[in-house]
N, C-alpha and C positions, 0 to 999 in steps of 0.2 A: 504494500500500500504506500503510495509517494502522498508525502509532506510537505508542503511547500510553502512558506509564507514569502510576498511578494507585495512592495509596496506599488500602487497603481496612481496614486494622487500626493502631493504636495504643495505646499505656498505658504505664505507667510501674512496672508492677509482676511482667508475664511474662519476667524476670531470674533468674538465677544467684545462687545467696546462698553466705555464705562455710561451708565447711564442711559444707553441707545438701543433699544431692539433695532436687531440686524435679522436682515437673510440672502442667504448666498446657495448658489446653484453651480454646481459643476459636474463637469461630464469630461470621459477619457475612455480611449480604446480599455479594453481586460483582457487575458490571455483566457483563449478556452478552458475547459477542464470545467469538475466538483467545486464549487466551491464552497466550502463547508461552512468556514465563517465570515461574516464582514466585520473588518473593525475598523473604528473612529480612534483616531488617538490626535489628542491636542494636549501640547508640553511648551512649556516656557519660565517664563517668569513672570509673578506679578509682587506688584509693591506694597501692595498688602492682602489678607484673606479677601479672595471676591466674591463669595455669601454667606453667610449664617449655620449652613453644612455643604453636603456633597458641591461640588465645581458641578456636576450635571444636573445642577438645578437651575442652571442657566439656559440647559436646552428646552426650548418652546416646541419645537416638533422637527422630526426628521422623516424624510422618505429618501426610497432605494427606487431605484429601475433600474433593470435588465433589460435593453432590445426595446425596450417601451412598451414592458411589461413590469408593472409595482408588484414589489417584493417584500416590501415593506412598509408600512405608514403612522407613524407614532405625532400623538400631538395632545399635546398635555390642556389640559380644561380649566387649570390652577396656575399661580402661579406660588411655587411649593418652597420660594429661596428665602423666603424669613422665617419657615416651619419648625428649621433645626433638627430637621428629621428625614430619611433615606430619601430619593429625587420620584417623581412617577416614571419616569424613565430607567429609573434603575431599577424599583420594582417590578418593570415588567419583563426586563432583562432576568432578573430573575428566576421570576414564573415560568421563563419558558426554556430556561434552561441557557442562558446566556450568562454575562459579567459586565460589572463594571468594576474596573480597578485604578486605583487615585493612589498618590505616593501620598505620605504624612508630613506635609508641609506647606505650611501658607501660603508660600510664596513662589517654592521650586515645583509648578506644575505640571503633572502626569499622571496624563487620565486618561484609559483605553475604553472606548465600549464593544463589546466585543457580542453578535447577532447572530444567533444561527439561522442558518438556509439551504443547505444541501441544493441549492441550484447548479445544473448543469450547463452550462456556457458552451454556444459552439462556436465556432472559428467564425474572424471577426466581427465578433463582440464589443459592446460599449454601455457602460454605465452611466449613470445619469443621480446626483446626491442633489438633495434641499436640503436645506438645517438653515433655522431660524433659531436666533439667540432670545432672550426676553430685554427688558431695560436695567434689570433687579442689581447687577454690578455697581458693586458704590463707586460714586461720581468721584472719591477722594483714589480709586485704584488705579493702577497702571498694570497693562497686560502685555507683553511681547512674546513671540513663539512660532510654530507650525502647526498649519493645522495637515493632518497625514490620514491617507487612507490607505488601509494594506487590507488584504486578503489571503484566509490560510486554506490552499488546497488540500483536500483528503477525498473522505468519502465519507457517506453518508444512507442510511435509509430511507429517508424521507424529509422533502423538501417542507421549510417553515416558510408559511407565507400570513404576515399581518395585515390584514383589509383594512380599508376605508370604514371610519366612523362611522356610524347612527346615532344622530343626535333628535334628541325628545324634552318638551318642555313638560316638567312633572309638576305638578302644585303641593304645597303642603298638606299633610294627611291625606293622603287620598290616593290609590295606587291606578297607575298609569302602565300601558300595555307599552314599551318598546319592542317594537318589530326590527330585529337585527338581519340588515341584507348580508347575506353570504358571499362572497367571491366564485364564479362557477368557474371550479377546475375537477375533471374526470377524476374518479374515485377519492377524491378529498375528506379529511374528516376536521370535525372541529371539537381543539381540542379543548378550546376553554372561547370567556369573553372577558375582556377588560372594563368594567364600568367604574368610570368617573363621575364626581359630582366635578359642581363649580366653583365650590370654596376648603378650603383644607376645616373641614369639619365632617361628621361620622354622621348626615344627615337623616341616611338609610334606616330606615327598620325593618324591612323584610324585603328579600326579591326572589320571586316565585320562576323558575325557568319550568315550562309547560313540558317541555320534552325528557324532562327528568320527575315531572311529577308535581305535585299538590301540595311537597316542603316547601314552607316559608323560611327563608336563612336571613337570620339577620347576621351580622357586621363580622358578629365573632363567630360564628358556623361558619359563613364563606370564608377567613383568616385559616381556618381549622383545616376545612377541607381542602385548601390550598398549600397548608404546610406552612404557610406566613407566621401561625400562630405561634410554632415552634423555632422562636428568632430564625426565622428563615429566611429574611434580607439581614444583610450587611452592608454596610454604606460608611465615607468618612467623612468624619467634622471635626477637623484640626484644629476647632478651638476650644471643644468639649476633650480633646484627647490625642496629642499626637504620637502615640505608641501604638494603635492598631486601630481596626475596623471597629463601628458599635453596630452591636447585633438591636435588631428591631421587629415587632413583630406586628409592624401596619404601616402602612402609606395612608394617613388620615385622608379619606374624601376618597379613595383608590380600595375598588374591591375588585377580585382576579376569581370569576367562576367554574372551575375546572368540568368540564362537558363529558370525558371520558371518554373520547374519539369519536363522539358522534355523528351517526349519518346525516344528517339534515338535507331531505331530499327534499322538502317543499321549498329550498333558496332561503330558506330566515331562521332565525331560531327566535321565540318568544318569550319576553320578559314580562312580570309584572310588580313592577316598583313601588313600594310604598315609603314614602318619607313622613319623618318626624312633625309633631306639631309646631311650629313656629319657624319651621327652615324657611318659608316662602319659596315663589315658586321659582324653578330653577331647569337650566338646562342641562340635561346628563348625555352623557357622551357612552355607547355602548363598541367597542374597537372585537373584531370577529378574528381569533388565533388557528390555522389551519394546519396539517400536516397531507403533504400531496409523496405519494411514492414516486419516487426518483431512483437512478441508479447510474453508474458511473465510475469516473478516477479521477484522480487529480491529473494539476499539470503537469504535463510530459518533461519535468528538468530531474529526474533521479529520485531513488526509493533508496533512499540515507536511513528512515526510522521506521517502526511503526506507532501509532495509533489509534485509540478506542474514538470507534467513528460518534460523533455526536448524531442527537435526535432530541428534539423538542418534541417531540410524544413520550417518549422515554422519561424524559427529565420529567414535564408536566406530572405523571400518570406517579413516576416516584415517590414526588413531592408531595401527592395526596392521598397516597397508599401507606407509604413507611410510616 
């Protein structure tokens, strides 16, 4: 099995600025093959902490394409960088069996995210990256650096693909049906949903998924059943601790419902939301996690190691089993 990690992107200027929501778009040939994982990695220096905890709670949303096919689409509903608490973005890096890793230092930044995808890439290929930053960077910081995109060839079982939003205005007390659209790829399953409120508060009190049945879960059942519950994120805040990760065991306003590879043949899977009394009413964001059978190799440069192919079904299905 070839291993191969290969940087695809560089520059010195798709960065976070102080005070400014930013977005930036780039695109670049990719060499064929597996590609197992995608990673973001943005390193430099800043002149002082630039939030409250993780540096990834600066990103406001990212999408991937393939060929001018999305592969990915994450976009945070909150803004989570005064929370002090793991990024939405990192938690769902998590849930699906991904990473993000941050060096423990204010200033000397290094921060990888790291996405799985098991996408197969054929000869001449191109990529195509959005990331949007938020404003949240204090106006007093200074940031210098690169921003890098690398990709690590393997192999893989099955492709991870994040859909497009569903978003639904829900009212206080009163539960509301979010109709979640699917992505239509042949034999796909879905392995979980991402639901967002739009303020870092636990507004939720129960969400009824139709396709798994007549359980009501509130906040701490879906943590539980996710593995959350069991400090299952890890995240850093260099000014609560800079000797290691603090484990946590929620992303306030971020609940991750694990589907258990479901077929969802009718295109949606149905929610039904009930929020607390006094939340008002609010928009929820509901994000569709897929797993598509794929099969392959990596890139054609030499089979130096081996292995353990990753899977976002696997992880997902772990995390809510173990």
């Amino acid at each position: 099995m070839a291993v191969q990690f290969q940087t695809i992107y560089q520059d010195s200027t798709t960065l976070m600025t102080p005070a400014v929501a930013a977005n930036y778009n780039v695109a670049n040939p990719i060499p064929s093959g597996l590609v197992e994982d995608f990673m973001v990695r943005i390193r430099g220096t800043a002149s002082a902490q630039l939030t409250a905890g993780s540096t990834s709670d600066l990103i406001q949303s990212l999408r991937i394409t393939y060929n001018g096919n999305q592969a990915f689409s994450f976009n945070s509903a909150a803004d989570t960088s005064g929370a002090n608490g793991i990024s939405r973005i990192g938690a769902l890096l998590n849930d699906i069996g991904g990473s993000i890793s941050e060096s423990q230092s204010a200033t000397a930044v290094d921060m990888i995210l790291t996405i799985p995808m098991g996408i197969q890439l054929p000869t001449n290929s191109r990529f195509e990256v959005a990331i949007a930053y938020t404003d949240s960077m204090g106006a007093a910081a200074t940031f210098a650096g690169t921003f890098e995109l690398w990709v690590k060839y393997g192999s893989s079982d099955s492709a991870t693909v994040v859909g497009n939003s569903t978003s639904m205005s829900v009212a206080a007390a009163s539960q509301t049906m979010i109709s979640v659209a699917i992505p239509n790829f042949a034999n796909a399953k879905v392995l979980g949903v991402a639901l967002q409120g739009p303020s870092v508060a636990d507004n939720v009190e129960t969400v009824i998924c139709q396709d798994l049945g007549n359980w009501g879960m509130t906040p701490t059942y879906i943590r539980m059943a996710s593995g959350a519950a069991q400090n299952g994120y890890l995240y850093s805040d260099v000014g609560a601790d800079q000797d290691g990760l603090i484990p946590s065991d929620a992303a306030t306003g971020y609940y991750f419902l694990p589907l258990y590879s479901l077929d969802a043949k009718s295109g949606s899977v149905n929610l039904l939301v009930t929020t607390v009394a006094g939340a008002g009413t609010e928009i929820y964001t509901a994000t569709p996690i897929l797993s598509v059978p794929t099969s392959g190799s990596g890139e054609n440069t030499g089979n130096q190691t081996a292995s353990l192919a990753t899977s976002a079904a696997k992880s997902i299905l772990r995390r809510a089993e173990e």
